[in-house]
Every structure is written in structure tokens, then in C-alpha cells.
C-alpha positions in Angstrom: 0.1 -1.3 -3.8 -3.1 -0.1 -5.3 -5.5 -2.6 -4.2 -5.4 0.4 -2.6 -3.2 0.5 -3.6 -3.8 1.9 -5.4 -6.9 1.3 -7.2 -8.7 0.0 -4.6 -11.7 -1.0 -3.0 -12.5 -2.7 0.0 -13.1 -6.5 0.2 -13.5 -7.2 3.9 -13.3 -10.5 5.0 -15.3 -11.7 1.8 -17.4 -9.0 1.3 -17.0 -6.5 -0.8 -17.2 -2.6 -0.8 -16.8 -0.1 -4.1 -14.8 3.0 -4.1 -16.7 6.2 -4.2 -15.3 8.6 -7.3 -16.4 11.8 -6.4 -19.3 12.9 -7.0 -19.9 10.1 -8.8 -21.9 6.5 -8.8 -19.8 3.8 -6.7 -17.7 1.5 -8.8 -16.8 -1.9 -7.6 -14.2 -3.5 -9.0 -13.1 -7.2 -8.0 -9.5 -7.3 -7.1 -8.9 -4.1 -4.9 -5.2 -4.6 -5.5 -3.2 -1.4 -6.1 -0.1 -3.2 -7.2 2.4 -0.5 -7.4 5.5 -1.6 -5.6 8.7 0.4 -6.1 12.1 -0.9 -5.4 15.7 0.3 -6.6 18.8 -1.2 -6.5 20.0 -4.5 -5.1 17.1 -4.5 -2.1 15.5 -7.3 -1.0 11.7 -6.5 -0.5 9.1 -6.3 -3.5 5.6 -5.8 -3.3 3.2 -5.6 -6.5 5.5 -4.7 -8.8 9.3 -3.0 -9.3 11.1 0.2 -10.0 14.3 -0.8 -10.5 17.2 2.3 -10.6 19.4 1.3 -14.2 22.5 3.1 -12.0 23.0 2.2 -8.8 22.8 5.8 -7.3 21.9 6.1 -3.5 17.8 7.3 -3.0 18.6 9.9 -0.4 16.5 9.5 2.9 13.7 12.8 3.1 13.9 14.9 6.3 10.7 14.8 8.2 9.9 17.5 10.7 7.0 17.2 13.1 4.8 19.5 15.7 5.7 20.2 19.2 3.5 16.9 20.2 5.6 15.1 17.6 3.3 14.0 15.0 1.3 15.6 12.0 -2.1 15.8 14.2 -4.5 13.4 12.9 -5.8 13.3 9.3 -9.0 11.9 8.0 -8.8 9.9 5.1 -10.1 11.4 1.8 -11.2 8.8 -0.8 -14.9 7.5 0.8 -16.3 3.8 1.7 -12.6 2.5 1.4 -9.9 1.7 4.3 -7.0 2.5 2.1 -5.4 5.4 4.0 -5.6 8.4 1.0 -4.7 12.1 2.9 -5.0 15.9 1.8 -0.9 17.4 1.8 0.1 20.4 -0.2 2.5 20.9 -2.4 4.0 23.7 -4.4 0.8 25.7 -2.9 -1.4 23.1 -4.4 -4.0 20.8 -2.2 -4.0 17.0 -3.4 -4.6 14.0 -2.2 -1.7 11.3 -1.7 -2.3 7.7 -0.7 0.1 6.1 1.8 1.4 2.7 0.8 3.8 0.4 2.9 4.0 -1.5 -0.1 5.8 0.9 -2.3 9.5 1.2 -1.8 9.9 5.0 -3.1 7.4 7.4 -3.4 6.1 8.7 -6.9 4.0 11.6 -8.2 2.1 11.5 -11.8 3.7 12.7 -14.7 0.3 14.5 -15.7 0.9 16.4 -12.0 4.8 17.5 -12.1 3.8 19.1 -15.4 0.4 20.7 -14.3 2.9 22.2 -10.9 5.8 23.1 -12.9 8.3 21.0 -10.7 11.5 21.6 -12.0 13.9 20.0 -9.3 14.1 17.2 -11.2 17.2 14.6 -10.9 18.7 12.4 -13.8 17.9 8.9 -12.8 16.8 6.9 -15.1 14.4 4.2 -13.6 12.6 1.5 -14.8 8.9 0.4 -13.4 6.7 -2.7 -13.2 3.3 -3.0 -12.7 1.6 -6.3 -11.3 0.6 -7.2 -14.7 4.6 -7.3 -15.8 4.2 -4.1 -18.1 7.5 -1.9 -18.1 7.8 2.4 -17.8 10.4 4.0 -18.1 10.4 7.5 -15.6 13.2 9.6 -13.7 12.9 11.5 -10.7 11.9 14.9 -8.8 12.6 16.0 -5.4 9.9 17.5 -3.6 9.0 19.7 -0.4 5.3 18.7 0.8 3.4 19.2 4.4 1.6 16.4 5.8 -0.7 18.2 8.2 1.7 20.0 10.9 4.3 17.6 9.4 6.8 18.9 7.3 8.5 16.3 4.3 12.0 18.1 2.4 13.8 16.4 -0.1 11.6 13.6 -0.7 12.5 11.7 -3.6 9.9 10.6 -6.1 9.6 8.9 -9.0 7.7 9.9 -12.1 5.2 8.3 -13.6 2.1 7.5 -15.4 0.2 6.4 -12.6 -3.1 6.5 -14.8 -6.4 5.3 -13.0 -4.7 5.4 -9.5 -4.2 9.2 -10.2 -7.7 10.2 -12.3 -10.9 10.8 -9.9 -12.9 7.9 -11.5 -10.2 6.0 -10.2 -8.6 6.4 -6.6 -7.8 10.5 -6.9 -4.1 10.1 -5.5 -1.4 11.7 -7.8 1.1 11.6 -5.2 1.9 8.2 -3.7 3.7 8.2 -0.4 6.1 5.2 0.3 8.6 3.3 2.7 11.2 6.0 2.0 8.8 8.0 3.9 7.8 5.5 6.2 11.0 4.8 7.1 11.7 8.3 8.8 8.1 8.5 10.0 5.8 6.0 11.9 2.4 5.6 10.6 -0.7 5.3 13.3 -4.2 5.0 12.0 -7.4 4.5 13.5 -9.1 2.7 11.2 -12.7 3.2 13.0 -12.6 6.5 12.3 -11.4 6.6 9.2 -7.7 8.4 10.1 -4.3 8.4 10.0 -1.2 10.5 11.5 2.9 10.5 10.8 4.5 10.0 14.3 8.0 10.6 15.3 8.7 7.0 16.8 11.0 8.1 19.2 8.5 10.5 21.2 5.5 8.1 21.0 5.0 5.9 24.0 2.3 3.2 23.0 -0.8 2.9 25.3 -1.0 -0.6 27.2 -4.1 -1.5 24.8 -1.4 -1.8 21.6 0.2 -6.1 20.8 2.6 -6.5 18.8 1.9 -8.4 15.6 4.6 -10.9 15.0 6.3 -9.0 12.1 9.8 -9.4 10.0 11.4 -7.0 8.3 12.8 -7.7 4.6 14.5 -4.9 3.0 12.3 -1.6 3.8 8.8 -4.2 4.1 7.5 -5.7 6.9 6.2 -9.5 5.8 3.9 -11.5 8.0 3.1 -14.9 7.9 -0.4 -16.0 7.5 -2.0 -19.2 6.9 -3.8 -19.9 4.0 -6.3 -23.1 4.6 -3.6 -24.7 6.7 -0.3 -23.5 4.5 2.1 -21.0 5.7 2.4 -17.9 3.6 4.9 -14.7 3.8 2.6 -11.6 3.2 4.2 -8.1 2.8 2.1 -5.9 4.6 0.5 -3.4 2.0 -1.4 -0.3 3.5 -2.1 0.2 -0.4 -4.1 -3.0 -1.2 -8.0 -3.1 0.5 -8.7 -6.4 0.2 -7.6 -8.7 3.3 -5.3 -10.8 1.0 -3.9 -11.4 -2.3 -1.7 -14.2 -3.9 0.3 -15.0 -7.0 -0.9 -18.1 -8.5 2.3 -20.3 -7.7 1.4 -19.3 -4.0 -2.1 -19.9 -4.5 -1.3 -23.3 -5.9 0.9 -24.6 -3.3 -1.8 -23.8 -0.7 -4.7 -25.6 -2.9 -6.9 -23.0 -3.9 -6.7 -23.8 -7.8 -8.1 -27.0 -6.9 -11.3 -26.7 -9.7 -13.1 -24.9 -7.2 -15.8 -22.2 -8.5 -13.9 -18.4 -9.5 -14.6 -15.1 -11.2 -13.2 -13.0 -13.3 -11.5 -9.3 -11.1 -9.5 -6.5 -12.4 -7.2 -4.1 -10.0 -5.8 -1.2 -10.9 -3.1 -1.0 -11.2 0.8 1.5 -12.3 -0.4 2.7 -15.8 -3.5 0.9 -16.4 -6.3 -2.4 -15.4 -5.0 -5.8 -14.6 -7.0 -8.9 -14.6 -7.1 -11.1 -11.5 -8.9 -14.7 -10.7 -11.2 -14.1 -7.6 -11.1 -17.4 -5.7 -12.9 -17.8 -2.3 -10.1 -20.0 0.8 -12.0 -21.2 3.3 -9.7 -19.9 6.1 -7.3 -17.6 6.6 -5.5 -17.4 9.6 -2.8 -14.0 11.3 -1.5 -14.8 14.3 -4.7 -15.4 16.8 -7.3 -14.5 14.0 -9.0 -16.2 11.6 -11.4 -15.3 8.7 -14.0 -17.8 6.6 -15.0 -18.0 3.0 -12.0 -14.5 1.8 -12.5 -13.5 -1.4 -8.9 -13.9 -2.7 -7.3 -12.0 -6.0 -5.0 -14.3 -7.5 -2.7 -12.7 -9.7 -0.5 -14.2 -12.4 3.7 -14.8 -11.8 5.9 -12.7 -13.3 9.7 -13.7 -13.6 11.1 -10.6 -11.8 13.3 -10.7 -9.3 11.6 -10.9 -5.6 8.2 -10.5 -6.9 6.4 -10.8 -3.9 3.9 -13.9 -2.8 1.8 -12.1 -1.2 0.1 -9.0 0.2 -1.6 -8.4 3.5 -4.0 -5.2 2.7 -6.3 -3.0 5.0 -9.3 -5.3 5.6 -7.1 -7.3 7.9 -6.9 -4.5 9.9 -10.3 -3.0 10.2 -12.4 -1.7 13.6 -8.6 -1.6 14.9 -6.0 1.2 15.5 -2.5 0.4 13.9 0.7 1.4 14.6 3.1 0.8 11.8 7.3 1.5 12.2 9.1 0.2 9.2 12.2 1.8 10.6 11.8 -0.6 14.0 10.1 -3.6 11.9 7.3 -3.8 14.5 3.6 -3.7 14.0 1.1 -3.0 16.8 -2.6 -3.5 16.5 -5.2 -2.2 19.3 -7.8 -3.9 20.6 -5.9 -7.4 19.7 -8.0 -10.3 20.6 -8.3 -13.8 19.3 -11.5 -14.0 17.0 -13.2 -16.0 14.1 -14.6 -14.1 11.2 -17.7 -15.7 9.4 
């Protein structure tokens, strides 16, 4: 969701990197948390936030088309000194940059941008959006033809919104957010050393020996994990569009005995529309599957009484050094080189 989500910035493992606006100074903000989740209908995953379709009216699946090798080639990410995976695609004969976010059940482009382009293949859907910080907008919907790198994307879907800060270049620079209704036609690899990502037709790849599985489930359109927060089992959505390593709501948080008096700080995310305010609370451990982290900075973000709001989400900085292969449309997660380590 914007940690990278979309607003994002990097908090590795506790420590904490700023996003880069171009040009520009480097601004650090606390939370990292993009928060943007987009969901429609009656399904069952959320993640940061909702969109919620007032008609239930089927989201047609885009048609992805690849190269002769079956992929879009690799593409570097564009947004500096953060993990979250932000790419260059055209559309309409226009370069921009879009962020891709497992977290975000439908894709969605700025208002500001479908203007500035002239779109006019709009759709009448009226849609309803939530933000992490509960805030409501009210958008309908385009349908767009984009290129990925040698990947071409037709009839994709997209809500539109005011994605405000996520979209502006002191923010993350990404008017065009790329989602699981992508995701689910195309398999995302990344190799996060190098800072790159491509779109993979799943069904052509053959994963090299070097690739485990990470013991994934899928809910709706999300894959969740479970991680272990200071001994307590918790289900994280994984979120290519938060940066920090994790983030809870505070009912989550509370069951696993972080809000126990301990010493916190003030965050803000960015997040659909605008700046939310987060606690930043350090657990002492946090555990996925053979690895384990000490003293994570954790955002902490407040309930909202919406329907599947999510627990938690698993962002980029559990991911780092490591090349990822992501297939919503499978439910499996592959990390490369996977090896049982502590992080200090």
C-alpha cells in the first residue's frame, strides 16, 4: 500500500532510509506505509485501506501480452534509496512512472493525470475508497492500454482517484498504481540487489534450483503470511507497496504486547489522498518462517471498523539482498538465496 506504498521509505530491519524526490533533499518520513488497498465487491482480502464498487459489476481481468522470452525484460526501479518497486511504462504516448503494489486489489491512476492525458475511455462505476486513516473518496473508472517494458497491458481497469502525495514528485512520483488485477495475469520477479523488477508469464518461467518457497496463503487476490511478532502469531498481507519490514493495527499490536508502556514516536505515512499519523514502536523480534529480525521499527496504525481491514502488512524490507518471485494467480512466493538468519 504506500508505505510504498505508496508513500514510502525504507525502514530496514529498524533502520531507516528516506525517499529521494527528485532533484530534491531526501525526506524521511517515519511510517513508510503506502496504505492504499483497493478491493470491490464481496472479496475477501484487504490491505491498507478499501475501494469498495456501490454495484456489484464484474472488474474485467486485463490481457497481458509478453516478449518472445516471455517476460517484459527487466526494469530498474525509478524512485532512488527505496526498495519499493516504482517502474517507467507509457501510456497514451506519455512516459510515467507507476508503482507496483500486491497490496492493492485494482489498479488506479490520479485524477490530476487522466485529465492532463485526455483519457476518455472512461466506465460508469461508481466506487467508493478508503485510505488507512478511514477517510472516504468517491471515483469511477477508466480503462487503459499501457506497455510495461516489452510487455503489453489492454483493457486494464483503473480506478480514479486523488492519489495526492503518492502521485506529486515530493512525494513517491507514481500517478499510476499497478495492482493484483494485474498481478493476477502476470508474475512479478524482482531482484531486489539490483534494484529491478520484470512481469513474467508464469507458465513459461521455470524457477532456478536457488528459489524456496515461502510458506504463503492466498485470501481473495493477497497472499498473507504468517509472522511472529515477539512470540505471537500474526497474518501479514504481503504488500510490495509498503517499505518498512512490518506494520500493525493497534488491536494486532496489542494482542502481541507491544503497547505495553514501552518508549514510541510519533510517524506519518502517506497515504490515498493525503498524510496519516502512525505510532512507531520498536518489537524485539520478529520472526518469517526461518528468519528473524531484532529491535523493528514498527508503524502501528489505528483500527478502522471496515470490513476485512487488514492486521497486517509484510513490506519490502523483509525482502531485501534477495530475488523474489511473486504469483498471486498460483498463491506461491519464492525467495532466492533463502537461508535461516538472525538480523541485529
Amino acid at each position: 500500500m504506500a508505505q510504498r506504498a505508496a508513500g514510502a521509505r525504507l525502514d530496514r530491519a529498524g533502520r531507516e532510509k528516506g525517499l529521494a524526490s527528485r532533484g530534491g533533499p531526501v525526506h524521511v518520513r517515519r511510517m513508510n506505509r503506502r496504505s492504499l488497498l483497493i478491493r470491490a465487491g464481496a472479496v475477501a482480502a484487504a490491505v491498507g485501506g478499501g475501494l469498495w464498487l456501490k454495484d456489484h459489476v464484474l472488474w474485467r481481468r486485463p490481457r497481458v501480452t509478453f516478449d518472445a522470452d516471455g517476460t517484459s525484460g527487466w526494469l530498474g526501479f525509478v524512485v532512488p534509496r527505496t526498495l519499493l518497486p516504482t517502474v517507467r511504462v507509457r501510456l497514451a504516448g506519455r512516459d510515467l512512472t507507476a508503482l507496483v503494489d500486491s497490496g492493492a486489489q485494482y489498479s488506479v491512476i490520479d485524477r490530476r493525470l487522466v485529465a492532463e492525458l485526455g483519457l476518455d475511455n472512461l466506465f460508469d462505476m461508481p466506487l467508493i475508497a478508503y485510505g488507512v486513516d478511514g477517510r472516504a473518496q468517491m471515483g469511477r473508472g477508466v480503462t487503459l492500454d499501457l506497455a510495461v517494458g516489452a510487455a503489453r497491458v489492454g483493457r486494464l481497469r483503473a480506478g480514479i482517484l486523488d492519489l495526492g502525495p503518492l502521485s506529486e514528485e515530493e512525494g513517491l512520483g507514481a500517478p499510476l498504481i499497478l495492482g493484483q488485477d494485474l498481478l493476477m495475469e502476470a508474475a512479478l520477479e524482482m531482484d531486489l540487489r539490483q534494484r529491478r523488477l520484470r512481469l513474467v508469464d508464469a507458465a513459461q518461467r521455470a524457477l532456478p534450483p536457488a528459489y524456496r518457497p515461502l510458506p504463503v496463503r492466498r485470501s481473495g487476490a493477497a497472499l498473507v503470511a504468517q509472522v511472529v511478532v515477539e512470540g505471537a502469531p500474526v497474518k501479514a498481507v504481503v504488500d510490495t507497496g509498503s517499505s518498512a519490514l512490518l506494520a500493525l493495527s493497534e488491536g494486532v499490536a496489542q494482542s502481541a504486547g507491544l503497547l505495553d508502556g514501552r518508549p514510541e514516536r510519533a510517524g506519518s505515512s502517506i497515504v490515498l489522498g493525503g498524510v496519516a499519523r502512525a505510532r512507531m514502536i520498536q518489537a524485539r523480534t520478529v520472526a518469517l518462517g526461518g528468519e528473524t529480525w531484532r529491535d523493528v521499527t514498527t508503524a502501528v496504525y489505528a483500527d478502522q471498523v471496515l470490513p476485512n481491514y487488514p492486521d497486517a502488512l509484510l513490506g519490502m524490507a523483509a525482502f531485501a539482498g534477495r530475488d523474489v518471485f511473486l504469483d498471486l494467480s498460483d498463491g506461491q512466493l519464492h525467495l532466492a538465496p533463502l537461508m535461516d538468519v538472525t538480523i541485529v
